[in-house]
GUPATOR-989699 format. One line per 5 residues: number of its first residue (from 1); for each residue x, z, y of N, C-alpha, C, O, CB. Coordinates in pm, whole numbers. Glycine has a CB too. Layout:
# GUPATOR-989699
NUM	X Z Y X Z Y X Z Y X Z Y X Z Y  ...
***
This chain:
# GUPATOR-989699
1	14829 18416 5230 14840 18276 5265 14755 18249 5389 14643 18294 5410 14797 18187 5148  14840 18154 5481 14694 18165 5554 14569 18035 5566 14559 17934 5495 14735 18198 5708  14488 18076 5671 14375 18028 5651 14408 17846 5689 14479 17789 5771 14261 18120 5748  14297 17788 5561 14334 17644 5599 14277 17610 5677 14158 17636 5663 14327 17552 5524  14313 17533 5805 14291 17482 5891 14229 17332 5912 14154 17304 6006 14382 17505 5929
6	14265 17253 5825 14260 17115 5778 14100 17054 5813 14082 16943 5862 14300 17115 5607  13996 17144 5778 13828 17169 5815 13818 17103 5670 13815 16981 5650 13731 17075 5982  13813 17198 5577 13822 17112 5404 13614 17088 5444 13524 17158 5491 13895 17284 5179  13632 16913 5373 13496 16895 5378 13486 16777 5489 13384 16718 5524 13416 17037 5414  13565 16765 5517 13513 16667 5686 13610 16560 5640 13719 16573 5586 13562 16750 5893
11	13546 16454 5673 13676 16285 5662 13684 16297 5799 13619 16350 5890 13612 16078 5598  13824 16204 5778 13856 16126 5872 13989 16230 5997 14039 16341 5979 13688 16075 5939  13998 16181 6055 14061 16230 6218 14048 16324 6238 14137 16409 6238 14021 16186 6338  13868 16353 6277 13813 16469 6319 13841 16580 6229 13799 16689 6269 13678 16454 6338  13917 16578 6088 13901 16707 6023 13990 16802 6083 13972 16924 6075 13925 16700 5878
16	14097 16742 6149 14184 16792 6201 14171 16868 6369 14171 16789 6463 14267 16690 6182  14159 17025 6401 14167 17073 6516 14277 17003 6622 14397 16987 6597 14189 17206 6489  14199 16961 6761 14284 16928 6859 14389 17048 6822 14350 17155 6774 14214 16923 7014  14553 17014 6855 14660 17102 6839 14688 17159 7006 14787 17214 7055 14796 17013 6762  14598 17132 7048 14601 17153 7249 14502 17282 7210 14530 17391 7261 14499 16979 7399
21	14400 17272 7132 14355 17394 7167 14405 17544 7073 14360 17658 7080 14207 17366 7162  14527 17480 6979 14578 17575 6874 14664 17685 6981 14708 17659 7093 14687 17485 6743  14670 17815 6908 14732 17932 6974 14886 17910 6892 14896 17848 6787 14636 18098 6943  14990 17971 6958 15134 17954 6833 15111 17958 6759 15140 17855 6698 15239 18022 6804  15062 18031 6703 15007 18166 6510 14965 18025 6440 15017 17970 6344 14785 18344 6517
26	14842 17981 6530 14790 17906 6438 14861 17778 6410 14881 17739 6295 14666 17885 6472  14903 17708 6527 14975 17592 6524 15055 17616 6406 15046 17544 6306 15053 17562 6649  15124 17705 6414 15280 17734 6315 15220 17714 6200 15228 17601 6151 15369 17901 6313  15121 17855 6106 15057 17838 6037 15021 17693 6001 15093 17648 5912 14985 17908 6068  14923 17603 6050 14894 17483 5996 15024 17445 5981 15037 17435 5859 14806 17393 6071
31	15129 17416 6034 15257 17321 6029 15310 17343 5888 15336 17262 5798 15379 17359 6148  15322 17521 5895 15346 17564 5733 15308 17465 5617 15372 17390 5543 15256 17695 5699  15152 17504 5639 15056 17470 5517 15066 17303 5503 15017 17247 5405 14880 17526 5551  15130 17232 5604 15140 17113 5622 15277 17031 5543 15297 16930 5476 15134 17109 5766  15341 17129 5591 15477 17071 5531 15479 17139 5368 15568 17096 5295 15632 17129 5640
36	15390 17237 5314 15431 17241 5214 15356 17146 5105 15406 17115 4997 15438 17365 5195  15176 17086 5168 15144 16966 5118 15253 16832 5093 15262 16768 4988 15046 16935 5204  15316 16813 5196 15421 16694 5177 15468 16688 5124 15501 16577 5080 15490 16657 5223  15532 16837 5066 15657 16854 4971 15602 16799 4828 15671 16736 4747 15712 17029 4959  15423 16845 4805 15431 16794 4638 15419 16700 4647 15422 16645 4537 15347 16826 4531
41	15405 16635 4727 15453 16432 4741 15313 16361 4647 15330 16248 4601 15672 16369 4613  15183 16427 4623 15117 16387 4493 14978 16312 4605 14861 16331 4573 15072 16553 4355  15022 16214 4756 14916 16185 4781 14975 16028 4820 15092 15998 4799 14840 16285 4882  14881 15939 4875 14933 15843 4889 15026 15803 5008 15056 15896 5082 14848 15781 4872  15081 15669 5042 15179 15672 5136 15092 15694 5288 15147 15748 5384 15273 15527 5121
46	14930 15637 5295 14890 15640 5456 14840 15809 5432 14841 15870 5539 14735 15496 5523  14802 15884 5327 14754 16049 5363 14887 16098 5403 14900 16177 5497 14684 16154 5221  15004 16045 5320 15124 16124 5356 15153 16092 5537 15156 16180 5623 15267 16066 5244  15165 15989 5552 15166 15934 5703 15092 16005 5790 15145 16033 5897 15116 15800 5718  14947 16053 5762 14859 16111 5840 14867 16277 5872 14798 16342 5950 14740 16075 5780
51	14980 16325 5779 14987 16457 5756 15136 16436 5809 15146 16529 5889 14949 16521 5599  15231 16382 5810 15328 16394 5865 15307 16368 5995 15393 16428 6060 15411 16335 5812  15206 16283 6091 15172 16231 6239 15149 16413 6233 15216 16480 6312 15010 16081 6284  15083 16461 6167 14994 16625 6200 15102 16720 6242 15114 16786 6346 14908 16709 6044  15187 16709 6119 15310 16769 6128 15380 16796 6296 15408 16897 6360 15399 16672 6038
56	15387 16665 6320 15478 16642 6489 15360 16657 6545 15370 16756 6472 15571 16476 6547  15271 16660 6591 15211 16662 6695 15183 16899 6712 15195 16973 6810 15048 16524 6661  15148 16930 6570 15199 17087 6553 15326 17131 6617 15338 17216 6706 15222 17120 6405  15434 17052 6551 15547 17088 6579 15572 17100 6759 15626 17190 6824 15635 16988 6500  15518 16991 6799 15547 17003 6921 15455 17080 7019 15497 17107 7132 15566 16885 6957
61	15302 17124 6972 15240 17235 7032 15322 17368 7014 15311 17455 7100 15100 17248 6975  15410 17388 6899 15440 17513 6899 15566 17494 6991 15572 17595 7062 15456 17579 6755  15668 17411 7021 15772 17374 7135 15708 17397 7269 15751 17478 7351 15822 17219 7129  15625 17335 7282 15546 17361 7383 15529 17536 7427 15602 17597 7505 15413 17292 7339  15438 17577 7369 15425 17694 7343 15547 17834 7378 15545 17943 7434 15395 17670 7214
66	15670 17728 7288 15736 17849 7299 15835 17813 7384 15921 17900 7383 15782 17911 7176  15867 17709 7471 15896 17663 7575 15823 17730 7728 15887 17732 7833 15870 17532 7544  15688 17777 7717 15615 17817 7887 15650 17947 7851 15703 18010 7942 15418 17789 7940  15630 18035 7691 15662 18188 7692 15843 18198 7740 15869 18289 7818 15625 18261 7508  15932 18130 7705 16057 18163 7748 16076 18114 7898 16184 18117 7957 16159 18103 7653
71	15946 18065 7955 15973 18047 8130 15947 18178 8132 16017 18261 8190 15868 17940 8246  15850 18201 8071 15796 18372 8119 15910 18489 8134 15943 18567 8223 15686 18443 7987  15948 18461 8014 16043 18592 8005 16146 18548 8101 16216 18644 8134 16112 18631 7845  16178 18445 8154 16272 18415 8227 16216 18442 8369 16300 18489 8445 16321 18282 8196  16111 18426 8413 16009 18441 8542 16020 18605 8549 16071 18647 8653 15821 18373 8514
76	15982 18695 8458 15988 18815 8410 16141 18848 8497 16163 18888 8612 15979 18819 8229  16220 18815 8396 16384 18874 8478 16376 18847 8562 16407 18944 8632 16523 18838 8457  16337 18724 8653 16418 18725 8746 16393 18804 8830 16478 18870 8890 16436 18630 8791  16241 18810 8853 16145 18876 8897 16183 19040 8917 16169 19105 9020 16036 18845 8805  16225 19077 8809 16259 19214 8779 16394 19230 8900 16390 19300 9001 16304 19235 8592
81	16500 19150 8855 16627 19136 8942 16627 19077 9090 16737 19064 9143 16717 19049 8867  16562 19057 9131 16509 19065 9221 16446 19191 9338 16484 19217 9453 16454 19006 9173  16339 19250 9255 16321 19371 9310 16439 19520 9287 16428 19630 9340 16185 19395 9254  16535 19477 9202 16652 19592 9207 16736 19547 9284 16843 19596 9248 16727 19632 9080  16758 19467 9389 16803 19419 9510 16816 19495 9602 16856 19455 9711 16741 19335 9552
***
């Protein structure tokens, strides 16, 4: 399973790692562990709210993420096709 991310022990906002400084692995990971909290539905409607805001703001570091690596691989080819010119 992996490691919780959440900072168990801390209130508020701050328990939560900026998702700017998360790597894919981890982003994904938390998103995991995130969406499978939601699923047991056993918290109230503003924790659920606060974990679903977590949710999208993950979701979209890992878009992010895997949005500049597929410039790469695309920078990569062309790059490549290019020099077999």
């Amino acid at each position: 399973m992996a490691e919780n991310t959440f900072g168990a022990g801390q209130a508020g906002d701050n328990a939560f790692p900026d998702p700017q400084t998360l790597s894919y692995e981890q982003a994904r990971a938390e998103l995991v562990e995130t969406v499978k909290i939601l699923e047991l539905g056993q918290m109230s409607l503003d924790e659920s709210l606060k974990y679903w805001e977590r949710g999208e703001a993950l979701a979209k570091r890992c878009e992010v993420l895997l949005h500049n690596a597929s410039e790469r691989v695309e920078a990569a080819i062309g790059s490549r096709e290019e020099e077999e010119k």
